[in-house]
LUMSE-133911 format. One record per residue (C-alpha): residue number from 1; z, y negated, x negated. Coordinates in pm, 1 decimal, decimal comma, padded with zeros to 6 digits. Layout:
# residues N
{resi = NUM&Z = Z&Y = Y&X = X};
...
//
This chain:
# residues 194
{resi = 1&Z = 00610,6&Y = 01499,0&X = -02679,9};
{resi = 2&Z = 00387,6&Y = 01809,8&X = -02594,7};
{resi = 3&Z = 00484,7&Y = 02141,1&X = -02747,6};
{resi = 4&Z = 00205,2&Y = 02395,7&X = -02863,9};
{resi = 5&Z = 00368,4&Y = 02690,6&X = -02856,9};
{resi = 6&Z = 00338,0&Y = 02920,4&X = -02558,4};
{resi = 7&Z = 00664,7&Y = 03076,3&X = -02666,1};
{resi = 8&Z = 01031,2&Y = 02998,0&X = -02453,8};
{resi = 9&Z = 01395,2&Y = 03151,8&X = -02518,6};
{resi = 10&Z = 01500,9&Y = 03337,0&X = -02204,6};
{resi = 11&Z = 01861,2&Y = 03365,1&X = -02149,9};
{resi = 12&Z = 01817,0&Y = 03746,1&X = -02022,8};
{resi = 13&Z = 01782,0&Y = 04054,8&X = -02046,9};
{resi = 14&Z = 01656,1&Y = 04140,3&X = -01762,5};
{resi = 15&Z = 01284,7&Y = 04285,3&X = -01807,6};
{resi = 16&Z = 01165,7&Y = 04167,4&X = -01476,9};
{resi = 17&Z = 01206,3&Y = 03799,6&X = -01601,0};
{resi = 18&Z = 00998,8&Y = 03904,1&X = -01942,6};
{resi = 19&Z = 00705,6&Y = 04029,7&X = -01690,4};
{resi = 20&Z = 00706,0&Y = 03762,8&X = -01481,1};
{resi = 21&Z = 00668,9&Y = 03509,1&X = -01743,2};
{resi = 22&Z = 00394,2&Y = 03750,4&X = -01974,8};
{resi = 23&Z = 00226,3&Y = 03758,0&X = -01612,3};
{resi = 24&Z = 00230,7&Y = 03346,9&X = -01621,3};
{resi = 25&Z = 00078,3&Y = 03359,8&X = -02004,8};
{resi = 26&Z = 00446,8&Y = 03286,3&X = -02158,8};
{resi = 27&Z = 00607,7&Y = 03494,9&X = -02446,6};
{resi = 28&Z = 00970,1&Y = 03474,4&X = -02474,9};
{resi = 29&Z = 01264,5&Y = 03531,7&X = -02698,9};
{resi = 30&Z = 01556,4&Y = 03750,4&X = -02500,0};
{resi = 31&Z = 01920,4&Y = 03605,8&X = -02616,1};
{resi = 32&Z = 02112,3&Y = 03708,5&X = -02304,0};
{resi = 33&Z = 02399,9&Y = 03441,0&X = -02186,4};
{resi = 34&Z = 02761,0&Y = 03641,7&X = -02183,0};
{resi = 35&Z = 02888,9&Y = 03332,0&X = -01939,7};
{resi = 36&Z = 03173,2&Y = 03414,7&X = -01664,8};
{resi = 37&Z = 03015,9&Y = 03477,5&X = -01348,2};
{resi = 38&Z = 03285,0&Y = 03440,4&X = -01112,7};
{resi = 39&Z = 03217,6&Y = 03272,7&X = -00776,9};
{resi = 40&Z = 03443,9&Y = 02939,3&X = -00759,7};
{resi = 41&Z = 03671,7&Y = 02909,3&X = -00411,2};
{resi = 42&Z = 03452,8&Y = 02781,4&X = -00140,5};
{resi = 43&Z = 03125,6&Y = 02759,6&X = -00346,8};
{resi = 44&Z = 02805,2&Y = 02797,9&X = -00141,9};
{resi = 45&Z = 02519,8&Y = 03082,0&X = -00220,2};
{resi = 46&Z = 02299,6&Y = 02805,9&X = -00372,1};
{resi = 47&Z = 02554,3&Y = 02603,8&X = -00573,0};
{resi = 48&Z = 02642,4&Y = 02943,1&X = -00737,4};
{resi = 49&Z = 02362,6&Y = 02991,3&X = -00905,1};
{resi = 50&Z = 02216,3&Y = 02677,1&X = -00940,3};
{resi = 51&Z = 02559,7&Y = 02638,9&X = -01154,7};
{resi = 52&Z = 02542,1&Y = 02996,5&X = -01340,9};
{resi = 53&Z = 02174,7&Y = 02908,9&X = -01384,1};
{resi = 54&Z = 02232,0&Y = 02611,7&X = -01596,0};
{resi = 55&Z = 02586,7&Y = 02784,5&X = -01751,5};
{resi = 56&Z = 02321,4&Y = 03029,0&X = -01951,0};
{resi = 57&Z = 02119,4&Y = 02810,3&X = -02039,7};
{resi = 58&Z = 02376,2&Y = 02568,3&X = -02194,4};
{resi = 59&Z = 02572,3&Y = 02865,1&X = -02338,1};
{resi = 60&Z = 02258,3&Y = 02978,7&X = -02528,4};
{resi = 61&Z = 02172,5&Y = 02573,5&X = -02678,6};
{resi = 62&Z = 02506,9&Y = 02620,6&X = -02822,6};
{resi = 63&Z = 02415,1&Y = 02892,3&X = -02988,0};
{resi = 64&Z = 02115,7&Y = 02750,9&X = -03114,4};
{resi = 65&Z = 02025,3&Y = 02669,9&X = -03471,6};
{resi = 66&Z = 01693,4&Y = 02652,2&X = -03698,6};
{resi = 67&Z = 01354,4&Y = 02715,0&X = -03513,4};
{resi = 68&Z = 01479,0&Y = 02821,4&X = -03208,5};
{resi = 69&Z = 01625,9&Y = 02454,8&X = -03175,4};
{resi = 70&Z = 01244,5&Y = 02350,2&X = -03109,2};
{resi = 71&Z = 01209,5&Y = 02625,7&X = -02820,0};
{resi = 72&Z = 01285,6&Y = 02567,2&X = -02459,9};
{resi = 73&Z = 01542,9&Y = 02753,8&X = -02290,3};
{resi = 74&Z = 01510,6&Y = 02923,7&X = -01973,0};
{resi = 75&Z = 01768,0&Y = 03087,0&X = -01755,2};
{resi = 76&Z = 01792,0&Y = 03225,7&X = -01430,6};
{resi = 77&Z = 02031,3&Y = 03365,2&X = -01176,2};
{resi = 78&Z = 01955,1&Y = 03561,6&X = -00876,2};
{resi = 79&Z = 02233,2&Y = 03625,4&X = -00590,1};
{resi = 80&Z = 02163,9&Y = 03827,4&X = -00214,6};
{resi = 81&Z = 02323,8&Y = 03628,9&X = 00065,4};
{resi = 82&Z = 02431,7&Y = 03677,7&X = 00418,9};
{resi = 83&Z = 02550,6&Y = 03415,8&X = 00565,5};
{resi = 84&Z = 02829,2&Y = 03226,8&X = 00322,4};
{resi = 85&Z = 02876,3&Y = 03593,3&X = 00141,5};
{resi = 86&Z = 02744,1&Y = 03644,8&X = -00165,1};
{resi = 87&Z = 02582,9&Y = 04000,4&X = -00302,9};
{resi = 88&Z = 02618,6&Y = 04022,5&X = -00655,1};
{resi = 89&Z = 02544,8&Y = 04317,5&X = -00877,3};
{resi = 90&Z = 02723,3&Y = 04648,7&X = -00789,9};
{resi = 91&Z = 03039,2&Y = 04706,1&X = -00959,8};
{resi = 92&Z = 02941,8&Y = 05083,4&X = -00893,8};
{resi = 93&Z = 02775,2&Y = 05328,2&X = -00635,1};
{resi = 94&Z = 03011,6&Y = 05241,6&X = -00384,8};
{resi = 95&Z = 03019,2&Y = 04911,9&X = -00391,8};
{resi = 96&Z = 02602,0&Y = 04945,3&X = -00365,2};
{resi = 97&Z = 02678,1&Y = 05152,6&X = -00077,5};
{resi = 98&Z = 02837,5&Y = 04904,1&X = 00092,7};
{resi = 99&Z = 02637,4&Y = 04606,5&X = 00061,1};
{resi = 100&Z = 02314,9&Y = 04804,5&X = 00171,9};
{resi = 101&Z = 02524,7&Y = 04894,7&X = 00443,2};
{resi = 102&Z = 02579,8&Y = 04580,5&X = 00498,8};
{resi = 103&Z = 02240,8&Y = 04396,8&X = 00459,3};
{resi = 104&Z = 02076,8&Y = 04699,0&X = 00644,0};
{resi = 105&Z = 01873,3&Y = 04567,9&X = 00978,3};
{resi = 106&Z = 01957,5&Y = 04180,1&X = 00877,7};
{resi = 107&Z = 01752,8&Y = 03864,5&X = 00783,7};
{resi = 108&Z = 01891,2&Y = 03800,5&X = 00435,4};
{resi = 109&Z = 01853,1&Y = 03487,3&X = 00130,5};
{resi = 110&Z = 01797,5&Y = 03567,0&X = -00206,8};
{resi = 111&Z = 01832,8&Y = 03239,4&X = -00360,0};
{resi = 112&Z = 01737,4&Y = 03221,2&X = -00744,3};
{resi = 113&Z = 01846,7&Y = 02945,5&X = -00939,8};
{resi = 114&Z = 01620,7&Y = 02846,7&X = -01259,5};
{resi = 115&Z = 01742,4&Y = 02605,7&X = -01523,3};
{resi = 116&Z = 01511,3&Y = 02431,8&X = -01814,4};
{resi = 117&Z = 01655,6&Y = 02278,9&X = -02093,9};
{resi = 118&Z = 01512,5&Y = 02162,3&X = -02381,4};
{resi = 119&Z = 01699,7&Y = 01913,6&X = -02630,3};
{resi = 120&Z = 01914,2&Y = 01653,8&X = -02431,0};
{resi = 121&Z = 01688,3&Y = 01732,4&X = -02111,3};
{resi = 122&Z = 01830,7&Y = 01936,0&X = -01845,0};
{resi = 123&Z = 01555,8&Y = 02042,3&X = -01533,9};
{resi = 124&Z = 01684,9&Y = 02258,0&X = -01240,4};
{resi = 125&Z = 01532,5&Y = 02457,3&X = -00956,3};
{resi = 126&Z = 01624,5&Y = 02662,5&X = -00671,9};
{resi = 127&Z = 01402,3&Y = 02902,6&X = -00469,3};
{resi = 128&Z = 01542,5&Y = 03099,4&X = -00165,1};
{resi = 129&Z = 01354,2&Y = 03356,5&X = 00030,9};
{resi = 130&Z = 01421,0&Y = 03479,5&X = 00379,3};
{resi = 131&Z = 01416,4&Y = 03879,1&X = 00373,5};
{resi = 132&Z = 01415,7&Y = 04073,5&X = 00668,5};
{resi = 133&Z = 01563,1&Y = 04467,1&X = 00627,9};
{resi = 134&Z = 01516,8&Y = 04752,6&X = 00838,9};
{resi = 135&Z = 01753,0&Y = 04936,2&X = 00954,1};
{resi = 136&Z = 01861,7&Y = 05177,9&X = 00707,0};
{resi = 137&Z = 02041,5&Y = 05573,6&X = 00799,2};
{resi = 138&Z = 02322,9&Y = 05639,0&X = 00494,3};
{resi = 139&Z = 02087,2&Y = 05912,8&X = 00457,9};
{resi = 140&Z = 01855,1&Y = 05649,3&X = 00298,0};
{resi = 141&Z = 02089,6&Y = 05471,2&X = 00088,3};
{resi = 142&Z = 02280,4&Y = 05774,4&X = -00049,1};
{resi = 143&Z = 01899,4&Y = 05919,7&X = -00200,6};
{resi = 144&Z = 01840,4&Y = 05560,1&X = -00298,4};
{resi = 145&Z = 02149,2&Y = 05523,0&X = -00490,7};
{resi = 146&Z = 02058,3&Y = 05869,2&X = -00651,0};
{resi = 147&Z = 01732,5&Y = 05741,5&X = -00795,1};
{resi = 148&Z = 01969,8&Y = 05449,4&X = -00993,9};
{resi = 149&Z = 01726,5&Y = 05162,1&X = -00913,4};
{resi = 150&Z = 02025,3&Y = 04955,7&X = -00747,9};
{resi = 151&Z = 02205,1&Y = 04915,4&X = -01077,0};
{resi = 152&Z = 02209,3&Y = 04581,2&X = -01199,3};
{resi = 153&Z = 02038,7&Y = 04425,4&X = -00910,3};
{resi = 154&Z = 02188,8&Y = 04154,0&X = -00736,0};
{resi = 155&Z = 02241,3&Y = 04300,8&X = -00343,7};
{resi = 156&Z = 02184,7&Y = 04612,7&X = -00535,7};
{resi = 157&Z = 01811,5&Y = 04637,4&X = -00473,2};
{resi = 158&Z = 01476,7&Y = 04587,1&X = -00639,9};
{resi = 159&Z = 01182,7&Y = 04478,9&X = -00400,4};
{resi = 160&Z = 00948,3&Y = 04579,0&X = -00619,3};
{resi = 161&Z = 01055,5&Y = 04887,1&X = -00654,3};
{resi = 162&Z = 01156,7&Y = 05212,4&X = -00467,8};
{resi = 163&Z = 01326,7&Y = 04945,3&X = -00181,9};
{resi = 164&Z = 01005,6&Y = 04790,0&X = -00106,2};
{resi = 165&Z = 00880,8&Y = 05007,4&X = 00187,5};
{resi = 166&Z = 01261,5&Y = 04903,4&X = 00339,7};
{resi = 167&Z = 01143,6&Y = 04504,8&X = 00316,8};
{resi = 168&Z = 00951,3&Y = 04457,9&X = 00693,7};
{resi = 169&Z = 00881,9&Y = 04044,8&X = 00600,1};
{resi = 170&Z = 00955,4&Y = 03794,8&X = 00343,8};
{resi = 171&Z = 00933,2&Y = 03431,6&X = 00414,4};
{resi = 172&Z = 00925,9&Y = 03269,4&X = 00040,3};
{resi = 173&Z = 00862,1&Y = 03383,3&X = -00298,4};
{resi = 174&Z = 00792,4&Y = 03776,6&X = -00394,2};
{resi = 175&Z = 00874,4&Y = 03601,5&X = -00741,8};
{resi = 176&Z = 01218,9&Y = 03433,3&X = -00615,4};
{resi = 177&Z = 01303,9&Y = 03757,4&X = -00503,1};
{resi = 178&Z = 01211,1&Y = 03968,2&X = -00801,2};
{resi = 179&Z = 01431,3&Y = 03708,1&X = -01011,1};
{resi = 180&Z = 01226,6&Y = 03399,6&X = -01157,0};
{resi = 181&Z = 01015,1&Y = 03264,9&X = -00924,5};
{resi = 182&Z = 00676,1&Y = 03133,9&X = -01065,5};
{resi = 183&Z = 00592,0&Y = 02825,9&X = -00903,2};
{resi = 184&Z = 00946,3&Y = 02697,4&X = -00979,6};
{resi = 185&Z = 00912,2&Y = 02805,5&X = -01328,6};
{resi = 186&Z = 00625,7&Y = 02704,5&X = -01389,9};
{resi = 187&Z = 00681,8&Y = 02330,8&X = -01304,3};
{resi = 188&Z = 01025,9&Y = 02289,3&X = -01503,1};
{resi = 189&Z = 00869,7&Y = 02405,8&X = -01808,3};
{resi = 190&Z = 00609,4&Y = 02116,9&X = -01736,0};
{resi = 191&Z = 00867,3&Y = 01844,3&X = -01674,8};
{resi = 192&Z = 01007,5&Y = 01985,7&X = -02014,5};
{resi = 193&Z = 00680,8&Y = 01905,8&X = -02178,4};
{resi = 194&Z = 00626,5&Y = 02258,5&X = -02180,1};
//
């Protein structure tokens, strides 16, 4: 069954997602997931969120009712790794302090985790990027965490924003890294019908 509408139900808030998908020609709905995002004992970079991924999604068809019920649902998660350790969000300017510290002068993943589902179909995807950092002086990461771009970014950075000029290569998706890569997307809304 084909759907005509050009519209999808994104399971966040965040307003990178919402450009990303106006940039592929999609409007969306925001309902933000409120799932538990705790990492499980021994549970890889890619298996948590390729499992948080499809949590929001499945969290927001529950909440579903009326003409949303005829909308796909999209979700996303979006987690910094190095190594087996995973960079979350900042729980505050510290903690941003340290990962940057941390991730400073590496080769990184940023794995992002899409799920698609759409009545009793369930489509997942996972994209992960290889980022290489420069070295960063705390000099660097103190005026960074002034400007308040790190907050609410997984690894607390934004490559598309003030972080950028820090980013020497990426092997992978500028998308993937931004938080909803498009080629992934793109082809789980088509095996949705989408």
């Amino acid at each position: 069954m084909q759907m005509n509408l050009q519209k999808v139900i994104l399971a966040s808030q965040s307003p990178r997602r919402v450009a990303i998908l106006k940039q592929m020609g999609i409007d969306c709905v925001v309902m933000p997931a409120d799932i538990d995002e705790s990492k499980l004992a021994s549970e890889s970079p890619t298996d948590y969120v390729l499992r948080l991924a499809k949590h929001k999604a499945l969290a927001i068809q529950q909440q579903l009712n009326g003409q949303h019920a005829e909308m796909p649902i999209l979700a996303a998660d979006t987690t910094v790794a190095l190594g087996d350790s995973i960079f979350g969000k900042p729980e505050n300017d510290a903690d941003a302090m340290q990962m940057l510290k941390q991730l400073s002068a590496t080769q990184h993943q940023v794995h992002t985790a899409v799920a698609g589902v759409f009545k009793q179909q369930i489509e997942l995807a996972l994209n992960t990027t290889l980022v290489e950092m420069m070295p960063l002086s705390d000099a660097m990461i103190a005026a960074y965490i002034a400007s308040n771009e790190h907050a609410d970014k997984a690894g607390s950075y934004a490559i598309q924003g003030l972080a950028g000029s820090w980013i020497k290569r990426i092997d992978g998706s500028y998308t993937g890294v931004m938080g909803l890569p498009v080629h992934e997307t793109a082809m789980i809304l088509k095996k949705l019908g989408f």
